[in-house]
ZARO-839521 format. One record per residue (C-alpha): residue number from 1; y, x, z. Coordinates in steps of 0.2 Angstrom, whole numbers. Last residue first. Layout:
N
   k    c2    c1    c3
 NUM     Y     X     Z
...
This chain:
347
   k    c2    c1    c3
 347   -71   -56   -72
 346   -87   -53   -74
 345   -88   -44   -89
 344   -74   -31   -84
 343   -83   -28   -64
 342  -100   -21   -77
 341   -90   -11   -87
 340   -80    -4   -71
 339   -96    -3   -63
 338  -104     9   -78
 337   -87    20   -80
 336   -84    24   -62
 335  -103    28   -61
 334   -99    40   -77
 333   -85    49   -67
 332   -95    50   -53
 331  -105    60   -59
 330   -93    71   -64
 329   -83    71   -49
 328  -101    78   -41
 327  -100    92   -52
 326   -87    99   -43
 325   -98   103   -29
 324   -95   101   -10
 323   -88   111     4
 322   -87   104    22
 321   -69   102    31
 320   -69   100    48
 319   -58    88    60
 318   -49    75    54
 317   -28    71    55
 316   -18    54    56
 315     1    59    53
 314    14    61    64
 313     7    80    65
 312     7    82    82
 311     2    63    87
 310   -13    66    73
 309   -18    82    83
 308   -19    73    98
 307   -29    62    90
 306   -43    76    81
 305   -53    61    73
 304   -71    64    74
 303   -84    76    64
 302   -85    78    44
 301   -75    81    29
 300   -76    84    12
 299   -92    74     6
 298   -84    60    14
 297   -71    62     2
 296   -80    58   -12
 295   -89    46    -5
 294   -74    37     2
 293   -68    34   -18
 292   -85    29   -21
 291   -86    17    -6
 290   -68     9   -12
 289   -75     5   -29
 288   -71     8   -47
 287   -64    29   -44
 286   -56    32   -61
 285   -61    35   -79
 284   -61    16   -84
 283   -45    14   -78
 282   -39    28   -90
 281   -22    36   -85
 280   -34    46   -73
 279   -22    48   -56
 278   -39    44   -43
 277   -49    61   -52
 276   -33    69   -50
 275   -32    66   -32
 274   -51    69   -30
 273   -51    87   -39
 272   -34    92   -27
 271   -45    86   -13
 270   -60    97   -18
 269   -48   112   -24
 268   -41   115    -6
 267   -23   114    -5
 266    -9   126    -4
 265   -12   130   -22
 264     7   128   -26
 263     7   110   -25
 262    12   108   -43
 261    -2   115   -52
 260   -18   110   -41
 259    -9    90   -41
 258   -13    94   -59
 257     2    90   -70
 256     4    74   -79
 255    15    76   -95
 254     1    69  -109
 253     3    79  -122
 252    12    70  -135
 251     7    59  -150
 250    20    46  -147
 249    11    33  -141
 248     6    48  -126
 247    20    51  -123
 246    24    33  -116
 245     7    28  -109
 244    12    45   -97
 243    31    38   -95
 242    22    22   -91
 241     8    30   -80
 240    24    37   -71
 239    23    56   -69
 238    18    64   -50
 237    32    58   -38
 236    36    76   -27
 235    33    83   -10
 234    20    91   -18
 233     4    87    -7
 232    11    70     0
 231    18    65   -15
 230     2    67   -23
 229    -8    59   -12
 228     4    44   -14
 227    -2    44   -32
 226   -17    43   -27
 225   -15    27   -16
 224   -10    20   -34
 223   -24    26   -45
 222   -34    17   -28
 221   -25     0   -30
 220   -28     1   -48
 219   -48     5   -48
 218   -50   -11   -37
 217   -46   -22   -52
 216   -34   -22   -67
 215   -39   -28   -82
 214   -35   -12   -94
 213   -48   -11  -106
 212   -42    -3  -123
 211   -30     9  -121
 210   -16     5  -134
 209   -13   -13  -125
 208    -6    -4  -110
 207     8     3  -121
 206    13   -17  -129
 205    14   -24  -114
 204    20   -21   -99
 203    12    -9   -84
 202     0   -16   -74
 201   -14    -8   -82
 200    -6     7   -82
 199    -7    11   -63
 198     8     7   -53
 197    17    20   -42
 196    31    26   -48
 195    35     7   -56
 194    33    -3   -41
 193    23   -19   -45
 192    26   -38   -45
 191    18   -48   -56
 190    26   -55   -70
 189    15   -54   -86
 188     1   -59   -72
 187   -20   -62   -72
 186   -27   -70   -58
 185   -47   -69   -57
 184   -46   -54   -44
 183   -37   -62   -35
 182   -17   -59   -29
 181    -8   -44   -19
 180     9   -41   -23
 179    16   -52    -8
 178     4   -40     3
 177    15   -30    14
 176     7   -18    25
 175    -9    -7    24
 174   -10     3    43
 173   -11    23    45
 172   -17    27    64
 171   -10    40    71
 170   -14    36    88
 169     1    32    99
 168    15    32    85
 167     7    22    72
 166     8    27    56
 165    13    12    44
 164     9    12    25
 163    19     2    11
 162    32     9    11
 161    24    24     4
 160    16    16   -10
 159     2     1   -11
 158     9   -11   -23
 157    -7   -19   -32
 156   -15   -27   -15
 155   -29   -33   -25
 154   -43   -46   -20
 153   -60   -51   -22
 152   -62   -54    -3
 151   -76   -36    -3
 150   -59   -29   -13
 149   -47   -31     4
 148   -62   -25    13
 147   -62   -10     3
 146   -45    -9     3
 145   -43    -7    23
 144   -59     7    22
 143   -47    19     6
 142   -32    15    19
 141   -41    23    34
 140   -49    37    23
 139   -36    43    14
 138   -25    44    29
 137   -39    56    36
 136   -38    66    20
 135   -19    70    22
 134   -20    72    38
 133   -32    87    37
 132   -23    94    22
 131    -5    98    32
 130    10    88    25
 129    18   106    18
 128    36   109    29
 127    53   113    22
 126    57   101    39
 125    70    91    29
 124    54    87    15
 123    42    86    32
 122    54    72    38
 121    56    63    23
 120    39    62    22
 119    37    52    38
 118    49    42    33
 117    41    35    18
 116    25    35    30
 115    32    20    38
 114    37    24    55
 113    26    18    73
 112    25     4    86
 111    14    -7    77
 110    17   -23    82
 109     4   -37    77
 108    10   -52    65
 107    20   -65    67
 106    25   -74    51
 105    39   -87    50
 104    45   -99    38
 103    59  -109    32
 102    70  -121    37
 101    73  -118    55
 100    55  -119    57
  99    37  -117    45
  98    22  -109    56
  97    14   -91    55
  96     0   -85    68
  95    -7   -69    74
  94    -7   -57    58
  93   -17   -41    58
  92   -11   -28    49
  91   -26   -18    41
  90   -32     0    44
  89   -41    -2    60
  88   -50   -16    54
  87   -48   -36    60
  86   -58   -46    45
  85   -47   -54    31
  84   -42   -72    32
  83   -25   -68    41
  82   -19   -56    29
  81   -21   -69    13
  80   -15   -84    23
  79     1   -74    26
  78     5   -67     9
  77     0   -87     2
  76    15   -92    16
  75    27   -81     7
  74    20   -87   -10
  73    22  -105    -5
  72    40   -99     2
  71    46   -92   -14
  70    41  -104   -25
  69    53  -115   -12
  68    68  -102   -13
  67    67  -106   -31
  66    64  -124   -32
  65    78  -126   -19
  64    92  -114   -33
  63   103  -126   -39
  62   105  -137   -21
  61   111  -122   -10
  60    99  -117     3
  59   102  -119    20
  58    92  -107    33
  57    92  -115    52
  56    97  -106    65
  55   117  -108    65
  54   120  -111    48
  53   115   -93    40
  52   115   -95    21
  51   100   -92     9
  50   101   -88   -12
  49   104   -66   -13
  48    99   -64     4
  47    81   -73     2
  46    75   -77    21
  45    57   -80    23
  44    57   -72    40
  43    46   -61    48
  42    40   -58    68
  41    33   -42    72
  40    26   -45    91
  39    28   -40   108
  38    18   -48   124
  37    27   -54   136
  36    15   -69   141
  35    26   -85   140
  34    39   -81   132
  33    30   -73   119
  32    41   -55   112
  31    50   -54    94
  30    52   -37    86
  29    62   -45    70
  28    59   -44    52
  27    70   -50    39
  26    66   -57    23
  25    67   -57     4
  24    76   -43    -2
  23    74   -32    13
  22    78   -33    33
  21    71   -21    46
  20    64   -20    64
  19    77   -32    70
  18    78   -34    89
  17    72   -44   103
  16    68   -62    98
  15    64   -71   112
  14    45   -82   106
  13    39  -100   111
  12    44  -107    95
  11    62  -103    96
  10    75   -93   107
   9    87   -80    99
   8    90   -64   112
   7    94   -53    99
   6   105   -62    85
   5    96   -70    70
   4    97   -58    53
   3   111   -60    42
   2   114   -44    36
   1   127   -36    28
């Protein structure tokens, strides 16, 4: 059950409209300004399992106010973090954020759209293949949003489904949801990370350890957008990196299969290649940059964005795809292994 603020709620110049969703550790309302009508996301810091409703303000029980307060600073930290970046097509842009009722509040743009989550679903009750130009044209927006998240030394280290908006009108695929993201010089035995998703250096100790350097760094965020490509070329999680640290250990074959493999060769071998060049277990072995990860898709494709194609799709789509050779991977390969050296000693 919710406890989310009833539509037509008054407060800091904003009516709130509706609730656009409600998780863990807030509740997300489309709000509009009272004063010029435009619409807005508007979050809540608002921890079911420790807040009570009392009117509008949150109450906290004594025994757990340090709690809910860590929580806050890193609510607000989430907030500050999107709002120093540059406005890109690809990032949520936040507007403001202010502390009320108790707690806090982040209004950010509205993107009138689905999470990519649902958009899947839709293709897997469809019986329907995501189509390749999509695929790649959402691999570029989101590989451009990390790369400004990286040039600010930071991490978003949870990027998954949920974690990526379409927007309805264009298309366009935006990076949500931070509260994993931290600097490059933090390091965490608690971090937050979705299992499916994250890469082996985030993993717990002792299976990460057996690999030598596993600091995470840029090279995680992109095993992880990876691993969404694969959902979205098989319909289907590729292996965990723990259940592939796992086997491993044990002195089996490592349980990945090629993207190639289980797609049913419905897509072209260059992005197959990429996808399993962004899944290496190894961060050494992976993509180290967000410009060597759009190189090797900007030798795949070329000419503008096909909208109303994207609009069809409910995905963003490019035009024309251009052939290029493997032994570019391989290349790129041994870059991936010179910066990711180079990143290790300075961090």
């Amino acid at each position: 059950m919710t406890r989310a603020l009833p539509s037509g709620t008054r407060f800091a110049g904003f009516e709130l409209q509706r609730v656009l969703g409600a998780g863990g550790f807030g509740i997300t309302y489309l709000v509009r300004d009272i004063k010029t009508r435009t619409s807005y996301a508007m979050k809540e810091y608002f921890p079911t399992d420790i807040a009570e409703r009392d009117g509008l303000s949150v109450r906290i029980a004594p025994v757990h106010q340090s709690r809910f307060s860590l929580g806050l600073e890193a609510f607000f930290q989430e907030a500050e973090i999107l709002r120093s970046l540059p406005a890109i097509p690809g990032l949520i842009v936040v507007r403001g954020l202010f502390r009320r009722n108790g707690t806090a509040y982040v209004v950010m743009e509205f993107v009138d759209g689905k999470k990519l989550s649902d958009l899947l679903q839709g293709y897997l009750d469809a019986g329907r293949p995501v189509p390749e130009a999509p695929i790649r044209n959402l691999l570029v927006s989101i590989s451009r949003a990390l790369d400004t998240v990286h040039q600010a030394k930071l991490i978003h280290r949870d990027i998954k489904p949920d974690n990526i908006m379409v927007r309805e009108r264009d298309g366009q695929a935006i990076l949500i949801d931070f509260g994993a993201a931290r600097h490059l010089r933090n390091e965490s035995e608690n971090a937050i990370y979705t299992p499916s998703f994250a890469a082996l250096e985030q993993i717990p100790p002792p299976l990460r350890r057996q690999h030598g350097h596993c600091k995470e760094g840029p090279w995680t965020d992109f095993f992880a957008l990876s691993m969404v490509a694969y959902v979205m070329m098989t319909g289907r999680k590729a292996s965990s990196a723990e259940a592939r640290a796992a086997a491993l250990a044990a002195g089996e074959p490592d349980p990945y299969v090629p993207v190639a493999r289980a797609g049913g060769g419905s897509y072209s071998a260059e992005l197959c290649d990429l996808v399993d060049f962004g899944c290496t277990l190894e961060p050494l072995k992976r993509p180290a940059t967000a410009r060597e990860f759009l190189a090797c898709i900007g030798k795949s494709t070329s000419g503008a964005t096909d909208r109303g194609a994207a609009r069809r799709n409910g995905l963003p789509r490019t035009s024309s795809i251009a052939p290029k050779a493997r032994n570019a991977f391989i290349l790129m390969g041994i870059a991936a292994l010179l910066i990711g050296a180079i990143w290790a000693g300075l961090s």
